[in-house]
C-alpha positions in Angstrom: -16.5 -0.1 -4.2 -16.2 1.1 -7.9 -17.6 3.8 -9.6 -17.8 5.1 -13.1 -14.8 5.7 -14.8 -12.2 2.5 -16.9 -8.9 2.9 -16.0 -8.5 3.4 -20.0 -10.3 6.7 -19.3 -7.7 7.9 -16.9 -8.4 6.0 -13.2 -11.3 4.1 -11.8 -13.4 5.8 -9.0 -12.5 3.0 -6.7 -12.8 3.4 -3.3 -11.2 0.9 -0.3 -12.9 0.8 2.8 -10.8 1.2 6.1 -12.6 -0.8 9.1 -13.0 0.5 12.3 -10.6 0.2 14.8 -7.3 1.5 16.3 -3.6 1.4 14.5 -0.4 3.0 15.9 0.2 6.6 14.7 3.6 7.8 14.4 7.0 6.7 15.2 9.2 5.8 18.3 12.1 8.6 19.3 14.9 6.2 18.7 13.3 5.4 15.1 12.9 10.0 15.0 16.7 10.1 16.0 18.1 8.2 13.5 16.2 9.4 10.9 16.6 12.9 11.8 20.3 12.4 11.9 19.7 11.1 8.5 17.9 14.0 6.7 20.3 16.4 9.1 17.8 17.8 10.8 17.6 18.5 14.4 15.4 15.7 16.2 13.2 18.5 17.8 12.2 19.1 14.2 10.1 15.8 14.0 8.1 16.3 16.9 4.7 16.4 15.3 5.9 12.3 14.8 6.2 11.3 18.2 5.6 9.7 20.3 4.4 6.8 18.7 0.5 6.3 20.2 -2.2 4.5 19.1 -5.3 6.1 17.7 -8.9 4.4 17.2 -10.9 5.8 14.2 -13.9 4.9 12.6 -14.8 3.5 8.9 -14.5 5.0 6.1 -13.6 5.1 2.5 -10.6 6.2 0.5 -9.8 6.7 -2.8 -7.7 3.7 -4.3 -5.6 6.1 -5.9 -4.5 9.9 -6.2 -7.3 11.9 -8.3 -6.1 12.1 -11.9 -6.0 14.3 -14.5 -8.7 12.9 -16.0 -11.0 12.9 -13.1 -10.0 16.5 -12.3 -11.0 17.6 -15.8 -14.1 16.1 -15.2 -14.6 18.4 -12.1 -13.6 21.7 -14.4 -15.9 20.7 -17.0 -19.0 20.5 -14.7 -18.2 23.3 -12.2 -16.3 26.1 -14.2 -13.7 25.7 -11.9 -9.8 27.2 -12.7 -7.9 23.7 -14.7 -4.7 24.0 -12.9 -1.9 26.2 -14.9 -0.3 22.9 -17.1 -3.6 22.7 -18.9 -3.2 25.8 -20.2 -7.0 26.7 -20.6 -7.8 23.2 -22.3 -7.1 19.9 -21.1 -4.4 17.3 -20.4 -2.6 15.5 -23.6 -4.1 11.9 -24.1 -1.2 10.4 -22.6 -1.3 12.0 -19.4 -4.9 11.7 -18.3 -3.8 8.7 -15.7 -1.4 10.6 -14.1 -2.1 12.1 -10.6 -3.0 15.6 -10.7 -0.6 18.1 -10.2 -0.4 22.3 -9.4 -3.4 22.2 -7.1 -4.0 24.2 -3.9 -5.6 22.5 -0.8 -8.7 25.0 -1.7 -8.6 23.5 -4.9 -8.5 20.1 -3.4 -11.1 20.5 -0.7 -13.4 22.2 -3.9 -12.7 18.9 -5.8 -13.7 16.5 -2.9 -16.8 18.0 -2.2 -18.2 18.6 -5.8 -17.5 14.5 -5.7 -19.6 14.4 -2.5 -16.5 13.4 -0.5 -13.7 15.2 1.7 -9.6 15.5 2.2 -8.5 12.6 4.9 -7.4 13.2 8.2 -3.8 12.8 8.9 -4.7 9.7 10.9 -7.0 8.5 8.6 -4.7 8.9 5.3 -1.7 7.4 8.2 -3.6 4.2 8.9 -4.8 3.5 5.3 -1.3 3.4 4.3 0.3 1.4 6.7 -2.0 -1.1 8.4 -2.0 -1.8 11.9 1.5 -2.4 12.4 5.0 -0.6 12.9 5.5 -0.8 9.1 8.0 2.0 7.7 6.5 2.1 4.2 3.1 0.9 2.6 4.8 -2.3 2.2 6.7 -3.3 4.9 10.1 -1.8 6.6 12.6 -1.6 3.4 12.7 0.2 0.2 13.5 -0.8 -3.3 13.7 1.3 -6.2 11.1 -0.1 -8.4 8.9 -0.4 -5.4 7.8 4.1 -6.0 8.1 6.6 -7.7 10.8 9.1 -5.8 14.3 10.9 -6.3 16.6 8.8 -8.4 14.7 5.9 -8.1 15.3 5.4 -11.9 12.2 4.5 -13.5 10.9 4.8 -17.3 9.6 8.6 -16.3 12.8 9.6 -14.8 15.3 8.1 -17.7 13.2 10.0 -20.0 12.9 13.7 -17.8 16.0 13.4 -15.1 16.4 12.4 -11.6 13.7 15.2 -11.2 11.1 13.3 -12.9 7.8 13.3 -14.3 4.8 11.7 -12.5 3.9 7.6 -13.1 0.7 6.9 -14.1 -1.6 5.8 -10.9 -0.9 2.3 -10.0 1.9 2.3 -12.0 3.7 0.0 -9.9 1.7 -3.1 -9.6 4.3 -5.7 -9.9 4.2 -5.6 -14.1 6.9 -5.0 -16.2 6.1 -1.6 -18.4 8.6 -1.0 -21.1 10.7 -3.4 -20.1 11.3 -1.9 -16.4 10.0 -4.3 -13.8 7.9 -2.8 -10.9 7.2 -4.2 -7.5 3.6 -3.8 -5.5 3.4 -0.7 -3.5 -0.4 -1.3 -2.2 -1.1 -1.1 1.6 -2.4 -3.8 3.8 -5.8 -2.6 2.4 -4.6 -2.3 -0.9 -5.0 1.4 -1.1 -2.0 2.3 -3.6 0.8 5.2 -4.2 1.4 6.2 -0.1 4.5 6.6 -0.9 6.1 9.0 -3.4 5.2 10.4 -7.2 3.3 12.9 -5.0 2.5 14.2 -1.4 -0.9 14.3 -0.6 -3.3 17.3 0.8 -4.7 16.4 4.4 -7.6 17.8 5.8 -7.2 18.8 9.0 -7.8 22.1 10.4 -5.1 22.7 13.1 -5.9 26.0 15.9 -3.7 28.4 15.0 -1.9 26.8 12.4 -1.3 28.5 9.1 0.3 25.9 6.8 -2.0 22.5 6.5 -0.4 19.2 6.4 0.6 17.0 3.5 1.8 13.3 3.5 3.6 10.5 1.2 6.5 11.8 0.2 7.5 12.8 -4.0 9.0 12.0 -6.9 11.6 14.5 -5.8 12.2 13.8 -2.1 14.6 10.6 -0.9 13.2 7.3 -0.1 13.4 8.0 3.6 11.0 10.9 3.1 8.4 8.1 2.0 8.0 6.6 5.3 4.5 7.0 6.3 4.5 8.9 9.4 6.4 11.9 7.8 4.7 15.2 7.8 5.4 18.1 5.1 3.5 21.5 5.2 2.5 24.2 3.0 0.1 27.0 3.1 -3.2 26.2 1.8 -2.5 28.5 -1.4 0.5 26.4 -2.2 0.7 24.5 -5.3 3.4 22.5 -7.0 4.6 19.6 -9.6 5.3 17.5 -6.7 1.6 17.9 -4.5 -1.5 16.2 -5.5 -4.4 14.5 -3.2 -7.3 11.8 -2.7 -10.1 11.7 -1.2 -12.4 10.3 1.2 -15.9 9.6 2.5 -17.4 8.8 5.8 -19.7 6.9 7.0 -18.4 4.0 4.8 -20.8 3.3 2.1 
């Protein structure tokens, strides 16, 4: 499914559809354990991960990619809506208009996915398009290499240029080409739905009762590979923005 919009203008439109059916959600408690004692935290403090379970869901459709600058200025343009701070009133330099979006709110997000006739995914929805119906770790299989995304100290063109801290890649950035001489691997899912994991966690849409903070998934460009493993939750307050949170979007039913 492609829409308007080259990927010389800043990031196709293109959507992947996710069939029906179930996938396992989650992770076991021995695989919560050890990667608690990893992070040092407390293993109580991953519960929202387990027990692993498995979840049926319908089609749908998700974005390829993260929405860029480029399709967010679009948005502003046609709505009035606030640009996010970076702008500064105008628009994103030339050079950045592929890059993910950055410094936007869930309210922000959810405003941008329905002016596109479209909505935030599900947990379980963004879960399963990023890792398939297996026991995967990662969008592309169980290990992690550092030209495989975009996260702390992974040492890639962006970061050699701004720090360990980095700056955003470009969506789809790693592909498996060599860009400026640094050589990246794939990081699509089984459905070929790309950037899961790291450059930026992503805005979810669910609504929880009495829940304050919404949900965000993927992992950043400043967390540690073992935060990009797909069943790992983050949280923020729906007001929250920051250089390391962007989102996608999705529709349902599946055109």
């Amino acid at each position: 499914l492609t829409s308007a919009g080259a990927w010389a203008e800043g990031g196709s439109s293109e959507m992947i559809v996710i069939p029906a059916g179930p996938f396992l959600k989650g992770t076991t408690a021995e695989q919560a354990e050890a990667l608690a004692r990893a992070r040092g935290y407390h293993p109580s403090w991953l519960s929202g991960e387990v027990p692993q379970r498995r979840i049926e869901l319908p089609a749908f459709a998700i974005d390829r990619h993260p929405v860029t600058n480029a399709q967010y200025t679009e948005f502003c343009r046609a709505t009035g809506h606030r640009s996010p701070v970076h702008f500064n009133g105008a628009e994103p330099p030339p050079d950045m208009l592929r890059h993910p979006v950055i410094l936007v709110n869930r309210r922000d997000a959810r405003a941008y996915a329905a002016w596109a006739g479209k909505r935030l995914p599900t947990e379980d929805e963004w879960e399963k398009a990023a890792r398939g119906v297996d026991e995967r770790a990662y969008p592309w299989g169980d290990t992690i290499e550092r030209n495989r995304a975009n996260f702390y100290a992974s040492r890639n063109v962006f970061e050699s240029i701004m720090g360990k801290g980095g700056e955003t890649t470009p969506v789809g950035y790693y592909d498996g080409s060599i860009r400026d001489g640094y050589q990246t691997l794939d990081n699509a899912s089984p459905y070929g739905v790309v950037d899961m994991a790291g450059n930026l966690w992503q805005w979810t849409g669910d609504d929880y009762e009495k829940t304050h903070d919404r949900y965000l998934r993927g992992g950043s460009k400043a967390d540690y590979g073992y935060n990009l493993r797909v069943w790992t939750r983050n949280s923020a307050p729906p007001a929250y923005s920051s250089i390391n949170v962007g989102f996608r979007c999705v529709r349902t039913p599946a055109p």
